[in-house]
PDB file of N, CA, C and O in Angstrom, chain B, residues numbered from 101:
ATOM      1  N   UNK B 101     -43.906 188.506 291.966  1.00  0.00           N
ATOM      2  CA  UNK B 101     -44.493 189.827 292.070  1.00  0.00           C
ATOM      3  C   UNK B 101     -45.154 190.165 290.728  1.00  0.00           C
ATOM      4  O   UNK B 101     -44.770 190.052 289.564  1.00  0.00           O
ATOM      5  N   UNK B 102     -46.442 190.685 291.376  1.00  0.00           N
ATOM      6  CA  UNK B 102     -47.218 190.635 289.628  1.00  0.00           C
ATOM      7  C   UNK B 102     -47.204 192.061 289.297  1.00  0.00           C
ATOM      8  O   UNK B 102     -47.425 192.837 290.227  1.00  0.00           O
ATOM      9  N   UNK B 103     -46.972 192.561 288.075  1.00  0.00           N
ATOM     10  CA  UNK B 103     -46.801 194.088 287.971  1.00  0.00           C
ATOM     11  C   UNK B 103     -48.146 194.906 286.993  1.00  0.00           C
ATOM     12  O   UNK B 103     -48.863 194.410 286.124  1.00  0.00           O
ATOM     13  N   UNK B 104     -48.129 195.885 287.375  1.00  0.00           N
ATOM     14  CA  UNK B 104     -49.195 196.215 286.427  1.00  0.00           C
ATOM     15  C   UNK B 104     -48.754 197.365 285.099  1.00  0.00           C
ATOM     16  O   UNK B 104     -47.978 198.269 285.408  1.00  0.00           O
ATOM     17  N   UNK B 105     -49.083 197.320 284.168  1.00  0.00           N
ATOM     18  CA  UNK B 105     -48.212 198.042 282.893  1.00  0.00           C
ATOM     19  C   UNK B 105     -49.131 198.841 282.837  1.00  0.00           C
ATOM     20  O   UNK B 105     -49.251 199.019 281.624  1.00  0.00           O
ATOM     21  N   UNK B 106     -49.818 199.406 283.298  1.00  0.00           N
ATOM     22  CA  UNK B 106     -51.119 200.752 283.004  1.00  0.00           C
ATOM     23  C   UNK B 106     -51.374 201.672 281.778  1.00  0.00           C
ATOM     24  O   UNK B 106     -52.371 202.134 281.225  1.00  0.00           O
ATOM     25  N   UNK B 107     -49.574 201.753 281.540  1.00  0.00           N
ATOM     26  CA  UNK B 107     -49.208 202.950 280.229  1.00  0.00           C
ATOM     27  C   UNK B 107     -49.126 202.233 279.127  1.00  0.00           C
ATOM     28  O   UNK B 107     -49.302 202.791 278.045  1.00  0.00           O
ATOM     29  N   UNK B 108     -48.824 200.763 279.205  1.00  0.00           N
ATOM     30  CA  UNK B 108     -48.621 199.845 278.047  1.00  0.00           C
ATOM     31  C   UNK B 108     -49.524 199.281 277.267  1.00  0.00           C
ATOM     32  O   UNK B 108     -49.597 198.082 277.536  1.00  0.00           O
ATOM     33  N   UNK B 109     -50.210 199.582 276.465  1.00  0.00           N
ATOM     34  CA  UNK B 109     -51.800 198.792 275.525  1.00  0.00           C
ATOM     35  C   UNK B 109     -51.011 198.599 274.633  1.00  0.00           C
ATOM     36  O   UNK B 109     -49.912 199.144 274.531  1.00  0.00           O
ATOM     37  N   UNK B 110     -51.521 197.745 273.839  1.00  0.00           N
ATOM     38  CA  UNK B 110     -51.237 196.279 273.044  1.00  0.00           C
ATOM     39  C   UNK B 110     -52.912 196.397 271.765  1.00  0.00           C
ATOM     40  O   UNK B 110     -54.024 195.897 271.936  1.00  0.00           O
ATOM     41  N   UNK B 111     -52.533 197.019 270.908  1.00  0.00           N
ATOM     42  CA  UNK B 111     -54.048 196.794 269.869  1.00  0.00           C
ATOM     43  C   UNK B 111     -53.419 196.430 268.854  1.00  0.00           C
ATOM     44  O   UNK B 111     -52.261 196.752 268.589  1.00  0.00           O
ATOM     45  N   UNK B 112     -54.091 195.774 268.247  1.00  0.00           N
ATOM     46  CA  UNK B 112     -54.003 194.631 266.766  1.00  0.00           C
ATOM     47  C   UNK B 112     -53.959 195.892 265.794  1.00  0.00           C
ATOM     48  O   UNK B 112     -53.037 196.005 264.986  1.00  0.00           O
ATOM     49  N   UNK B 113     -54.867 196.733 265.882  1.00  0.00           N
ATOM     50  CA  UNK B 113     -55.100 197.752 264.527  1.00  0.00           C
ATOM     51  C   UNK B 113     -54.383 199.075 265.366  1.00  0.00           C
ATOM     52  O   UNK B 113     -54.932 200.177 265.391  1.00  0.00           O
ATOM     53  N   UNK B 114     -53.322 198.847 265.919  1.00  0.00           N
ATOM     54  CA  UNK B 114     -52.284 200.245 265.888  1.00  0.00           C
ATOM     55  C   UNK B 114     -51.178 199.979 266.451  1.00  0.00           C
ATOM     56  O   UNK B 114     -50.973 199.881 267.661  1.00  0.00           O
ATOM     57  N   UNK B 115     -49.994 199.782 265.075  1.00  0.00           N
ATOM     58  CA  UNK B 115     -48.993 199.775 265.599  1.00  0.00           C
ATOM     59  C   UNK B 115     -48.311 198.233 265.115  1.00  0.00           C
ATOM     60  O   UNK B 115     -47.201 197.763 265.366  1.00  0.00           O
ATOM     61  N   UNK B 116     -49.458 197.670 264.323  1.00  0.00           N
ATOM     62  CA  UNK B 116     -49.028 196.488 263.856  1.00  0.00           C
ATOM     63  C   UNK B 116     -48.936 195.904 265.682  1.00  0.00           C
ATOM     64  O   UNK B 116     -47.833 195.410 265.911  1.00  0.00           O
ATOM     65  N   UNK B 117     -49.849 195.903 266.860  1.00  0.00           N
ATOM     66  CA  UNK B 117     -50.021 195.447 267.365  1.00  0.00           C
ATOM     67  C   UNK B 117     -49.064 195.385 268.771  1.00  0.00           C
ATOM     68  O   UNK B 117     -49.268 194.966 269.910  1.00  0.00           O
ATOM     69  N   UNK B 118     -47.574 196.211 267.884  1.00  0.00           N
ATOM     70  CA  UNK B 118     -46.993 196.493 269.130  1.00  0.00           C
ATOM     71  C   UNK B 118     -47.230 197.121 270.448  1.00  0.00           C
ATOM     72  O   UNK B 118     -48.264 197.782 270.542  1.00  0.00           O
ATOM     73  N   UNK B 119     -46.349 197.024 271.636  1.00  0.00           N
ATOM     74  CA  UNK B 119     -46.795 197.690 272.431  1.00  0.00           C
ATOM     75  C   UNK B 119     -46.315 199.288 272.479  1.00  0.00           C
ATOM     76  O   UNK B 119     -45.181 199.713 272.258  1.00  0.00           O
ATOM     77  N   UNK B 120     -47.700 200.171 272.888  1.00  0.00           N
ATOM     78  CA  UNK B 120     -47.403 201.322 273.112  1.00  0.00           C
ATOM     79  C   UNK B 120     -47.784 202.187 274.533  1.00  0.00           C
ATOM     80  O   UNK B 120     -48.361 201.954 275.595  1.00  0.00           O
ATOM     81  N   UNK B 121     -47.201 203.156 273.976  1.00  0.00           N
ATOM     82  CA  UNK B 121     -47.469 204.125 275.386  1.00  0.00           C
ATOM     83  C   UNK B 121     -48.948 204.370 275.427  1.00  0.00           C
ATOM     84  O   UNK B 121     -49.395 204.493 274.286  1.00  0.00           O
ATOM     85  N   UNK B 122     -49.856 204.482 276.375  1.00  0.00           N
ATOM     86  CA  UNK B 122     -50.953 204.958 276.240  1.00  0.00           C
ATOM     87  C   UNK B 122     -51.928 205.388 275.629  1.00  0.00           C
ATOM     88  O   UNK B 122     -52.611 206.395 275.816  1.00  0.00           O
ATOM     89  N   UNK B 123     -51.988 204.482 274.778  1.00  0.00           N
ATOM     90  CA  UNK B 123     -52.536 204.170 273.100  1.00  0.00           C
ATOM     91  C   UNK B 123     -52.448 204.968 272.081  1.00  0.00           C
ATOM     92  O   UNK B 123     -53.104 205.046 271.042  1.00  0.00           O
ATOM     93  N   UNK B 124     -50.926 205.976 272.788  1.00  0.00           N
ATOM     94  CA  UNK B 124     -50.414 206.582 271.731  1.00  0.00           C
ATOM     95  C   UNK B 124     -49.779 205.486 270.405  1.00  0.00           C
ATOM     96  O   UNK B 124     -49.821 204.257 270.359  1.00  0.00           O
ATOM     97  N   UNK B 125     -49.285 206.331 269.546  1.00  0.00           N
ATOM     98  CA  UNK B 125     -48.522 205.499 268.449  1.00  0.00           C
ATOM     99  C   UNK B 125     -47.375 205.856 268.713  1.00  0.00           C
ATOM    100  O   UNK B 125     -46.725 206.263 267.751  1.00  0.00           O
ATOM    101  N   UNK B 126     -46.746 205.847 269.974  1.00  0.00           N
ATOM    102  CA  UNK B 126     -45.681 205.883 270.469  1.00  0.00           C
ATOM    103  C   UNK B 126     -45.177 204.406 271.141  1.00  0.00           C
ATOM    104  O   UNK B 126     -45.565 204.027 272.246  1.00  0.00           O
ATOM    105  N   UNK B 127     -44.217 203.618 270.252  1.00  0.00           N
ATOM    106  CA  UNK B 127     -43.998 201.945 271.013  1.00  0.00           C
ATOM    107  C   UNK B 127     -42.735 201.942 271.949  1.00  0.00           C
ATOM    108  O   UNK B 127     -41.722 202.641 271.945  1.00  0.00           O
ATOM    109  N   UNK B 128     -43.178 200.841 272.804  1.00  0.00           N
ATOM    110  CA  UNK B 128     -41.938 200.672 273.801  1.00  0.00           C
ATOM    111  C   UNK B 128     -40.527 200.929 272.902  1.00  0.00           C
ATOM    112  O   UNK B 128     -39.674 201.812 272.812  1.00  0.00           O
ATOM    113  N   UNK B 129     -40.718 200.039 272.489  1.00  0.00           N
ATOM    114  CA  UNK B 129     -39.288 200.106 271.473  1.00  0.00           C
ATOM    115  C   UNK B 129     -39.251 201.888 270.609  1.00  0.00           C
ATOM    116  O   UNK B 129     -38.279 202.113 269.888  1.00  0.00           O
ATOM    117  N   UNK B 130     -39.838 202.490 270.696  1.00  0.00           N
ATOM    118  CA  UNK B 130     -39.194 203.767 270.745  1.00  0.00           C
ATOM    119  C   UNK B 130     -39.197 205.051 271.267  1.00  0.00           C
ATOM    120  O   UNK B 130     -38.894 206.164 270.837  1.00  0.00           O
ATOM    121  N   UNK B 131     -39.803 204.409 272.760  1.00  0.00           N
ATOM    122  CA  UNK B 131     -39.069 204.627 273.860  1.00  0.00           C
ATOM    123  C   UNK B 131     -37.677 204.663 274.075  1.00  0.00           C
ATOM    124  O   UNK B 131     -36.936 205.646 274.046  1.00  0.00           O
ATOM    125  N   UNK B 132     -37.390 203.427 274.305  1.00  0.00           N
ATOM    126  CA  UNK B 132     -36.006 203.142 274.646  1.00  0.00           C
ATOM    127  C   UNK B 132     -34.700 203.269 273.924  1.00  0.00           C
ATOM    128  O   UNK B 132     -33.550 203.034 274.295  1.00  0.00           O
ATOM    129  N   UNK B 133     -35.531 204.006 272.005  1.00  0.00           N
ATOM    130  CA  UNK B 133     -34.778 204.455 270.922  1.00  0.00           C
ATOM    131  C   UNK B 133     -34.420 206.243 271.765  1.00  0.00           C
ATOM    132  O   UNK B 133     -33.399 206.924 271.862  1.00  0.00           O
ATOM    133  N   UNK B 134     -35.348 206.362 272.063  1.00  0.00           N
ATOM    134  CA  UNK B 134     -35.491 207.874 272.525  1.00  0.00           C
ATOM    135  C   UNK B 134     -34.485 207.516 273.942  1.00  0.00           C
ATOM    136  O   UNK B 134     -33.537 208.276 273.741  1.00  0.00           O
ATOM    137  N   UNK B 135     -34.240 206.919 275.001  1.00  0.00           N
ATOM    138  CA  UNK B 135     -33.759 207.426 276.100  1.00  0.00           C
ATOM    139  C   UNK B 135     -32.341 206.436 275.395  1.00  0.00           C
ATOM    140  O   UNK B 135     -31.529 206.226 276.296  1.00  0.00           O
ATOM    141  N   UNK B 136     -32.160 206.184 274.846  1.00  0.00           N
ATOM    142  CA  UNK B 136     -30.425 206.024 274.054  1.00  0.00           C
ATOM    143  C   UNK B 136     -29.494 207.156 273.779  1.00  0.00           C
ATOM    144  O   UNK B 136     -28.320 207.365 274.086  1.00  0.00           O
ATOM    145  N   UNK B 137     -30.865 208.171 272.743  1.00  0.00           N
ATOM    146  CA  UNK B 137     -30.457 209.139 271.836  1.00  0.00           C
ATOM    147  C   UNK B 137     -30.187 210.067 272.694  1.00  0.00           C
ATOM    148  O   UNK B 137     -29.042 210.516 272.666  1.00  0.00           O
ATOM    149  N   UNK B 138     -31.081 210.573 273.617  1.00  0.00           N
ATOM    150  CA  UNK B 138     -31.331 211.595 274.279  1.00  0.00           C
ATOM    151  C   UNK B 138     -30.119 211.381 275.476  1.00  0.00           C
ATOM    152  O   UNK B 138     -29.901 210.243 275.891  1.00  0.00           O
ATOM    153  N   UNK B 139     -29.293 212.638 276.038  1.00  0.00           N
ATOM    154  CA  UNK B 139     -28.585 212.763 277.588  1.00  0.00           C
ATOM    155  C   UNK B 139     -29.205 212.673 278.597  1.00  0.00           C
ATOM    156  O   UNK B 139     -28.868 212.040 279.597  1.00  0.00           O
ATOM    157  N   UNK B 140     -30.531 213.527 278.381  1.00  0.00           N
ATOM    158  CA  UNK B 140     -30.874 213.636 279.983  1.00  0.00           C
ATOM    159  C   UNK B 140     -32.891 213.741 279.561  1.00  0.00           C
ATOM    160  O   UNK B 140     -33.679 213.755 278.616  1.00  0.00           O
ATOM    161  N   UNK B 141     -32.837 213.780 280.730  1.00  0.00           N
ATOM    162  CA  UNK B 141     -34.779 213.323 280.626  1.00  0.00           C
ATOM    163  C   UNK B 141     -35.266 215.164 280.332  1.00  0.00           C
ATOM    164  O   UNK B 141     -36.271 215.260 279.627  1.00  0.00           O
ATOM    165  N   UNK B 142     -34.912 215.955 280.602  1.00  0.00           N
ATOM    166  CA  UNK B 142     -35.037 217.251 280.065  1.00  0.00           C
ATOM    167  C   UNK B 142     -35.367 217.275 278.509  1.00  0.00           C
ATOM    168  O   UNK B 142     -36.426 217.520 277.929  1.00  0.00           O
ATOM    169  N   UNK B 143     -33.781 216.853 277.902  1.00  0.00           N
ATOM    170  CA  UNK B 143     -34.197 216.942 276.384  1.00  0.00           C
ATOM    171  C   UNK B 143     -35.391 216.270 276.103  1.00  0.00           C
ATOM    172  O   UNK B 143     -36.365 216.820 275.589  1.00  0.00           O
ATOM    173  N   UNK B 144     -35.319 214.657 276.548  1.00  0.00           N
ATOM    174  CA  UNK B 144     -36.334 214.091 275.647  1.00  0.00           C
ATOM    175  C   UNK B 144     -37.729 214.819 276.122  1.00  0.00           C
ATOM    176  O   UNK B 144     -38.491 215.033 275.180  1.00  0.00           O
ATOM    177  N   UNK B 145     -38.202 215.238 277.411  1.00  0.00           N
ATOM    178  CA  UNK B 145     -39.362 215.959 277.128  1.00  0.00           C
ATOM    179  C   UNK B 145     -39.793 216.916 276.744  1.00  0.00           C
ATOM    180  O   UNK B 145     -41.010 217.091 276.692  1.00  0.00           O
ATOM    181  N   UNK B 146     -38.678 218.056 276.260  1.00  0.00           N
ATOM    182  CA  UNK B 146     -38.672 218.571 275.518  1.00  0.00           C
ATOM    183  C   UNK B 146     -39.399 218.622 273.551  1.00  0.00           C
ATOM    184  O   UNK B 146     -40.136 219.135 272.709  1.00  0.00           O
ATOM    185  N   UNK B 147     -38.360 217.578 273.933  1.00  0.00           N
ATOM    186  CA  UNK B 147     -39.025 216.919 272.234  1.00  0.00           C
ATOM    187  C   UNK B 147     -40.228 216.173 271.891  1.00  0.00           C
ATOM    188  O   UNK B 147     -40.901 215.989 270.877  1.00  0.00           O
ATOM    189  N   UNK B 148     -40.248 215.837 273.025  1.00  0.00           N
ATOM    190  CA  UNK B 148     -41.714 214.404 273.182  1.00  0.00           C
ATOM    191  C   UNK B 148     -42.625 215.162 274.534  1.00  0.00           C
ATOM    192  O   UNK B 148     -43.146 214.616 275.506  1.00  0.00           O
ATOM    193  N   UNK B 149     -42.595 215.935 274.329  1.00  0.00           N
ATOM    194  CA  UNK B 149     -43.687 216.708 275.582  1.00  0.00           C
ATOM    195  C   UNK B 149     -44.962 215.698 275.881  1.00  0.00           C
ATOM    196  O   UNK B 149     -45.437 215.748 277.015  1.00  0.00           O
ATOM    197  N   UNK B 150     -45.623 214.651 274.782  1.00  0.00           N
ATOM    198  CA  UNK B 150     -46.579 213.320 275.581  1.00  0.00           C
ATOM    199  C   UNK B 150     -46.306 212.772 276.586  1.00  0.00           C
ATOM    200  O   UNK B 150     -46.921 212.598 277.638  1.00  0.00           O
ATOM    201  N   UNK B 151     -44.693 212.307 275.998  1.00  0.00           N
ATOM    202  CA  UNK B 151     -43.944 211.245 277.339  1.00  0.00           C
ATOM    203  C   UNK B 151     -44.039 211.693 278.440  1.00  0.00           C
ATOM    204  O   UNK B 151     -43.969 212.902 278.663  1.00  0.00           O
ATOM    205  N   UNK B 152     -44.264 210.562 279.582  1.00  0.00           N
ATOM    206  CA  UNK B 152     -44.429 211.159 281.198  1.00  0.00           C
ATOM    207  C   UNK B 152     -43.042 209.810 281.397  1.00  0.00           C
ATOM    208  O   UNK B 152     -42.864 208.775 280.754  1.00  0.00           O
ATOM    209  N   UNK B 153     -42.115 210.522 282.784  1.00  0.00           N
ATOM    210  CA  UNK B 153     -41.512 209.559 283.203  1.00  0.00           C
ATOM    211  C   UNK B 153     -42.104 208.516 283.441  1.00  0.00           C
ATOM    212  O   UNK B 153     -41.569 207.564 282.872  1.00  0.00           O
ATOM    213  N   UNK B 154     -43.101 208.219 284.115  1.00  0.00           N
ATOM    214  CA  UNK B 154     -43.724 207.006 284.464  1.00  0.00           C
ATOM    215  C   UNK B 154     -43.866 206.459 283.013  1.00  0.00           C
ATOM    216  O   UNK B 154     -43.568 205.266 282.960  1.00  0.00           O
ATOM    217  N   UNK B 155     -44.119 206.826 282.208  1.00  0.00           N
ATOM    218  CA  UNK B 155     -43.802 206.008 280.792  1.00  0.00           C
ATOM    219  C   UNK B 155     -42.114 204.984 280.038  1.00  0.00           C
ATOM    220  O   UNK B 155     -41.749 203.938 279.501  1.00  0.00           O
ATOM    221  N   UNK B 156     -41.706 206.167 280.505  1.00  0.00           N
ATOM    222  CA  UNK B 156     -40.074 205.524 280.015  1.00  0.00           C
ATOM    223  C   UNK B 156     -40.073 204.734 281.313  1.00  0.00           C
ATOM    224  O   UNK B 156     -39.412 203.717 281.101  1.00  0.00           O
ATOM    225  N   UNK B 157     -40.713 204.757 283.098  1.00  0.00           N
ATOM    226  CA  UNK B 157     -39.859 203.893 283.859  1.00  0.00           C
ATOM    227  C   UNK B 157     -40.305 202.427 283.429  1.00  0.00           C
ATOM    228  O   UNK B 157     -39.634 201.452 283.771  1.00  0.00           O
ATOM    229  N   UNK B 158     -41.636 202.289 282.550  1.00  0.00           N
ATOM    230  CA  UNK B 158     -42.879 201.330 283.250  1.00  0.00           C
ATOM    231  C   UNK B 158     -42.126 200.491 281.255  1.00  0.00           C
ATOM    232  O   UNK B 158     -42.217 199.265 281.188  1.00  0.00           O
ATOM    233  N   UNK B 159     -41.634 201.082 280.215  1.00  0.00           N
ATOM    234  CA  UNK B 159     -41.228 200.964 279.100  1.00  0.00           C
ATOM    235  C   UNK B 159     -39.955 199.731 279.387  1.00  0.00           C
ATOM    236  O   UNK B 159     -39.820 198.564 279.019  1.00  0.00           O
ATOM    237  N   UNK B 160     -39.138 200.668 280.236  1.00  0.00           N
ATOM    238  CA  UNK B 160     -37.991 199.846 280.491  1.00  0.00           C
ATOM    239  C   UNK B 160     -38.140 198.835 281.630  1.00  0.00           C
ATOM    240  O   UNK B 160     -37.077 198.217 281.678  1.00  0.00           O
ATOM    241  N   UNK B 161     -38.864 198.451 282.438  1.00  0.00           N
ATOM    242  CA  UNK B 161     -39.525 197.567 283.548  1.00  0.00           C
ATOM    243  C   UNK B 161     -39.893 196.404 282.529  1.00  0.00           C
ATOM    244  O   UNK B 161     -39.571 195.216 282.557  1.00  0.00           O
ATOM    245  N   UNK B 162     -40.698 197.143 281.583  1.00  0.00           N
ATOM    246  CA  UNK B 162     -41.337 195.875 280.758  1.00  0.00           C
ATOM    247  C   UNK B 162     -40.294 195.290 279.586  1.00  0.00           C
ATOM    248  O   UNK B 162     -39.982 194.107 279.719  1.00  0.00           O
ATOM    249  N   UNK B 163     -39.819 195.899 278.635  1.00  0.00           N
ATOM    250  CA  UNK B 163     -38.769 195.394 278.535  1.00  0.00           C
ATOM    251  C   UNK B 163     -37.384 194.181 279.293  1.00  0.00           C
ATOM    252  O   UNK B 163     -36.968 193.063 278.989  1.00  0.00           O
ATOM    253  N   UNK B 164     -37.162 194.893 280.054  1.00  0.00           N
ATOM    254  CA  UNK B 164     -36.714 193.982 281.220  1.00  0.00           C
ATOM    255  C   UNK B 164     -36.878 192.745 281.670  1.00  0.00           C
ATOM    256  O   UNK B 164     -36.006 191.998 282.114  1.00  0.00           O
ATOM    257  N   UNK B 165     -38.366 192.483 281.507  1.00  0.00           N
ATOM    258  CA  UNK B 165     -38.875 191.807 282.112  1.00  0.00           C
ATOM    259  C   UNK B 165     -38.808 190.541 280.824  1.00  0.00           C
ATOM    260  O   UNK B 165     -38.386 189.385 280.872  1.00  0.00           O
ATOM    261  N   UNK B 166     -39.391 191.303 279.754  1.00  0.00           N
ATOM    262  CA  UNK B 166     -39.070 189.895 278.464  1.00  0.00           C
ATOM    263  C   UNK B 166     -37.993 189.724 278.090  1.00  0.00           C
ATOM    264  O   UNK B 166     -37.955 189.108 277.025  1.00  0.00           O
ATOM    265  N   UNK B 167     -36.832 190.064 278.592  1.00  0.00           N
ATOM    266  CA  UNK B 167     -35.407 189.564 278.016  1.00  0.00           C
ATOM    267  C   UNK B 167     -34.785 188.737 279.961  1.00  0.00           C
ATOM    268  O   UNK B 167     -33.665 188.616 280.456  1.00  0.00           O
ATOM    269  N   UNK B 168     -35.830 188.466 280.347  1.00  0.00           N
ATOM    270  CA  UNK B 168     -35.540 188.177 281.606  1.00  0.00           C
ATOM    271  C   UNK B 168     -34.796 186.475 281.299  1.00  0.00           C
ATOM    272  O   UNK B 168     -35.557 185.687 280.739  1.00  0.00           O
ATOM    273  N   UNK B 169     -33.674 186.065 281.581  1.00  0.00           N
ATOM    274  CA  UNK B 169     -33.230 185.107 281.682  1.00  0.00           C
ATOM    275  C   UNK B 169     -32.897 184.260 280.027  1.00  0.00           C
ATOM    276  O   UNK B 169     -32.549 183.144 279.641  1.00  0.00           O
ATOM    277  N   UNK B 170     -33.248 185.549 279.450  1.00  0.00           N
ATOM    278  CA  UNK B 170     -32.226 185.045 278.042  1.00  0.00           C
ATOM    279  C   UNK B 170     -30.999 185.127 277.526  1.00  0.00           C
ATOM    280  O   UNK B 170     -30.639 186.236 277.131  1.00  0.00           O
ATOM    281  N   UNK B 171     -30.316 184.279 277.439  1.00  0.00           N
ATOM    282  CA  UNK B 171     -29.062 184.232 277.185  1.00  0.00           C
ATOM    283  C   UNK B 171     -28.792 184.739 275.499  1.00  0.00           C
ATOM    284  O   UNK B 171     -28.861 183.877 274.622  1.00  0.00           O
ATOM    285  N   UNK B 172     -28.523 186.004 275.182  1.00  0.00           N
ATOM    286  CA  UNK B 172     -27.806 186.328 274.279  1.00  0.00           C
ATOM    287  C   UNK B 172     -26.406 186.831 273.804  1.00  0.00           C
ATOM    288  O   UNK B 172     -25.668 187.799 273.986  1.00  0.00           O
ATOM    289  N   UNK B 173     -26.433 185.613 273.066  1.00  0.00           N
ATOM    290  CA  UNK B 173     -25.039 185.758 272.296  1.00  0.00           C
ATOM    291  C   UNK B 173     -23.841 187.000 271.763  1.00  0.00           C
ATOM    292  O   UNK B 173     -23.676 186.957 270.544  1.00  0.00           O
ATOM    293  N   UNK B 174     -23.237 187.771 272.279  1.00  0.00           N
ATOM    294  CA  UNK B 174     -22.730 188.306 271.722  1.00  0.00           C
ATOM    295  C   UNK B 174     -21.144 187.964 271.104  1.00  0.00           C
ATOM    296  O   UNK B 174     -20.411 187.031 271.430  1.00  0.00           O
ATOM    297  N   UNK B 175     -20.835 189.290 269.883  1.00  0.00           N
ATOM    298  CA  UNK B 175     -19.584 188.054 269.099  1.00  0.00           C
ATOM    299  C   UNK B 175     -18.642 188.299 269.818  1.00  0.00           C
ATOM    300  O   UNK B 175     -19.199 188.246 270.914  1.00  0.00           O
ATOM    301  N   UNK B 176     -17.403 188.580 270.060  1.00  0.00           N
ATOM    302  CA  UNK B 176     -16.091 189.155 270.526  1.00  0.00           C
ATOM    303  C   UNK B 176     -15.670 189.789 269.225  1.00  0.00           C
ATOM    304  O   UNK B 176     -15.889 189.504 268.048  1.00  0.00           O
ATOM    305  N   UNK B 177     -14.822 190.984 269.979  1.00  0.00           N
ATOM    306  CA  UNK B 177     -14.543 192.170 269.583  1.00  0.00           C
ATOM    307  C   UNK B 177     -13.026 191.585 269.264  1.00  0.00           C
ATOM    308  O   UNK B 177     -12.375 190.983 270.118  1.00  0.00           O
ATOM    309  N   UNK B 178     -12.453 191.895 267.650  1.00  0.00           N
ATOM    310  CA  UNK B 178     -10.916 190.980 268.015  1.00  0.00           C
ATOM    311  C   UNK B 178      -9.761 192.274 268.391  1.00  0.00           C
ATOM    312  O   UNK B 178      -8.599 191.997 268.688  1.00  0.00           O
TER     313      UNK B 178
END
């Protein structure tokens, strides 16, 4: 299934190239700093009144998608 990222652009000269929201200077990765921090989708649009849900759903889809079938290591807790 091929997906389409619509909200996600990718430019060399913003952002050091990361991906962002809608060519804001807002990056996936802090996105997903923001829906950690935040309880409920109220606050964060509150604070981030740009963000549209379809941003955080299409953020964490894509995400998702590149940690798809990687095995990472975590240590044990003693």
């Amino acid at each position: 299934m091929e997906r389409n990222f619509n909200r996600i652009t990718i430019d060399s000269n913003q952002m050091n190239g990361q991906p962002c929201i809608r060519g804001m200077r807002i990056t996936v990765k802090r996105v997903l700093e923001i829906v950690s921090m935040y309880p409920s989708r109220q606050e964060i649009f509150q604070e981030f009144p740009e963000l549209e849900e379809d941003d955080i759903k299409q953020s964490l889809e894509y995400v998702s998608l590149l940690l798809q079938d990687k095995i990472i290591p975590l240590s044990r807790v003693a």
